[in-house]
C-alpha positions in Angstrom: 5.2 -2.4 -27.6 8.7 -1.7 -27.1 11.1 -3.0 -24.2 13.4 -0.1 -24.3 14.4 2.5 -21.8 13.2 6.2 -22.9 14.5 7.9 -20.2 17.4 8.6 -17.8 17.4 9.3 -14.5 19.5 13.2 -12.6 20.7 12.5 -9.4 18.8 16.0 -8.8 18.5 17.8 -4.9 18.8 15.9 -1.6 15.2 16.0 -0.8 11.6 13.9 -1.1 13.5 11.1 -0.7 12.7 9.8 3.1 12.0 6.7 4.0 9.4 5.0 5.5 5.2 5.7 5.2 3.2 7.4 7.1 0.1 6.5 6.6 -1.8 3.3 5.0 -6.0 3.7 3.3 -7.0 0.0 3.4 -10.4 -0.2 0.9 -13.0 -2.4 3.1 -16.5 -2.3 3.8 -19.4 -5.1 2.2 -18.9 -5.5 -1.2 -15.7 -3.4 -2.0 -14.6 -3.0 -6.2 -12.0 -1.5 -8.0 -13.3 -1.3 -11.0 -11.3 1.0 -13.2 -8.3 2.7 -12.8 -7.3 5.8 -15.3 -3.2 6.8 -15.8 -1.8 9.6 -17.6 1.1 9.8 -20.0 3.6 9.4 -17.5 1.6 5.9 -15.9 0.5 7.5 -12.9 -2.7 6.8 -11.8 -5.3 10.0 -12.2 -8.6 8.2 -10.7 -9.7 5.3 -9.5 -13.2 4.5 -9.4 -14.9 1.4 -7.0 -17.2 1.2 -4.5 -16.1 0.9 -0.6 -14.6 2.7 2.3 -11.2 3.3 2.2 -9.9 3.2 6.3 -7.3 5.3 7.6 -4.4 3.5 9.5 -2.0 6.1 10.9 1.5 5.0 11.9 4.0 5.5 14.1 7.1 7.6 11.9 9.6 4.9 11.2 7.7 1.5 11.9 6.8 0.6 8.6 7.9 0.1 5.4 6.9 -0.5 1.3 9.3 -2.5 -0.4 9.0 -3.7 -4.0 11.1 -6.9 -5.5 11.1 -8.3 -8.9 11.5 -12.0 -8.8 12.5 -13.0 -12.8 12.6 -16.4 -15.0 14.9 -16.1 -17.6 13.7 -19.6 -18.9 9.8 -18.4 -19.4 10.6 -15.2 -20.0 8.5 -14.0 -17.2 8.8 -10.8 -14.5 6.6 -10.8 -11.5 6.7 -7.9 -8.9 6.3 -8.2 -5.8 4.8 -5.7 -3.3 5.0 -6.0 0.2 4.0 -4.0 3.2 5.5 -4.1 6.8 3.0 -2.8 9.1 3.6 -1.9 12.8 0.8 -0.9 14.5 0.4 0.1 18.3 -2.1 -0.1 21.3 -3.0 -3.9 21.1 -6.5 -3.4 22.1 -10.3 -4.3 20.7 -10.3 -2.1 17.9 -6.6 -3.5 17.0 -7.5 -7.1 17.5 -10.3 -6.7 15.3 -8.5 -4.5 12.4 -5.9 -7.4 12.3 -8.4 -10.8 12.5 -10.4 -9.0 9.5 -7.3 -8.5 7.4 -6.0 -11.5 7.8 -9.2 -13.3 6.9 -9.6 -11.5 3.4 -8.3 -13.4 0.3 -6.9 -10.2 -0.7 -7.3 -6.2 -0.1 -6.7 -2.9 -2.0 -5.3 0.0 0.0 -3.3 3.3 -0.8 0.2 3.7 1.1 1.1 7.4 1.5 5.1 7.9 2.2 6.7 10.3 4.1 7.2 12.5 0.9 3.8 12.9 0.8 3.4 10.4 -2.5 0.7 8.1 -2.9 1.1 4.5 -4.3 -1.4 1.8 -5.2 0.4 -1.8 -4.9 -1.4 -4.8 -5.8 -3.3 -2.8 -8.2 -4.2 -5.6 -10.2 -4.5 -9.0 -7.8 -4.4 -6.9 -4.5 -2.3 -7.9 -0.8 -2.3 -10.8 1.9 -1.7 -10.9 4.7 0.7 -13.3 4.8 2.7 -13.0 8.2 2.3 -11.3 11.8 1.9 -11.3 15.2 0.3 -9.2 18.1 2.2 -8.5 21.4 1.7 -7.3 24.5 5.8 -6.6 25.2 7.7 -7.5 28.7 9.0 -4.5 29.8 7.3 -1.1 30.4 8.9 0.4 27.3 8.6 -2.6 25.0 6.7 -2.2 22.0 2.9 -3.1 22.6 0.8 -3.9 19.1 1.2 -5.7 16.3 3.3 -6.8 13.4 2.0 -7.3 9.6 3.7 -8.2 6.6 1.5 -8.5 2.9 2.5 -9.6 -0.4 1.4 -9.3 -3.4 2.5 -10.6 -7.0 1.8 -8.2 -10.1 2.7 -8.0 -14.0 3.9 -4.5 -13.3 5.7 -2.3 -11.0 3.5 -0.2 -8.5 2.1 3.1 -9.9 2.1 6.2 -8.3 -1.4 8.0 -7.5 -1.1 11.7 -9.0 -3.0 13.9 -6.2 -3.7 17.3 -7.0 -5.8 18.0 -4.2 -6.2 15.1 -1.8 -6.1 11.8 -2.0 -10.2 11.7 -2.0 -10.5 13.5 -5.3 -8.8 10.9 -6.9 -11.1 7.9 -6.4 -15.5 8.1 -7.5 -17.4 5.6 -5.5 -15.4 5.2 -3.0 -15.3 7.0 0.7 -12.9 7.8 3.1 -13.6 7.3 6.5 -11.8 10.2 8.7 -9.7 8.7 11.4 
């Protein structure tokens, strides 16, 4: 296998390039695999086959984020990447208090992150998230932010793939259901 670069990169048209996601699928239900995951040519990811229920977190337009780092050791020779998700969800209620103890009882989780370009990404493909910091709060004032706070990590060999959708997101994955919000 080669370490070189193959290809460049155009600066191309101001557009698809927003920040922020929109929405996050979080695989869960008893028993939940990833078993294989298929990529084309390009390394996208064309299907993704488990078992599980993926769940739908919706979120509020620009409260959370998908950042990527690459932490390196010269010495070993080594490259690690590291995923991590900031979540911001809202209503601190039942159904949010539960949502958040679950997560941040698992040893690790698989989920989907669609952007607000309308891509799809799979990080922690291989050794999956943690949740690894947050916080729920009920706010002081009348207008203060009422919810809660999430940050997971990850730690891969490679960089986060994209998910190649033709249709929707559901067509891409065998085995595995998504729950309607």
């Amino acid at each position: 296998m080669g370490c070189y670069i193959e290809n460049g990169l155009t600066l191309g048209c101001r557009d698809a390039a927003i920040g922020g996601i929109k929405a996050i699928y979080i695989l869960g239900g008893s028993g939940y695999t990833v078993d294989s995951i298929t990529t084309d040519a390009d390394d996208q990811i064309t299907a993704i086959s488990g078992t599980g229920t993926m769940y739908k977190f919706e979120l509020v337009k620009g409260s959370s984020s998908f950042e990527e780092t690459i932490s390196v050791n010269a010495t070993s020779a080594t490259v690690v990447y590291q995923p991590t998700l900031t979540l911001n969800l809202t209503k601190f209620d039942n159904a949010l208090r539960k949502a958040w103890y679950e997560l941040t009882k698992q040893q690790e989780f698989f989920c989907v992150v669609e952007d607000n370009n309308g891509r799809y990404w799979f990080p922690g493909e291989v050794n999956g998230l943690t949740i690894t910091d947050g916080s729920v709060f009920t706010g002081a004032a009348y207008t203060d932010a009422n919810g809660s706070t999430m940050t997971a990590t990850g730690g891969e060999p490679a960089a986060t793939r994209e998910i190649e959708v033709a249709t929707t997101i559901d067509a891409v994955f065998s085995g595995i259901t998504f729950d309607a919000v």
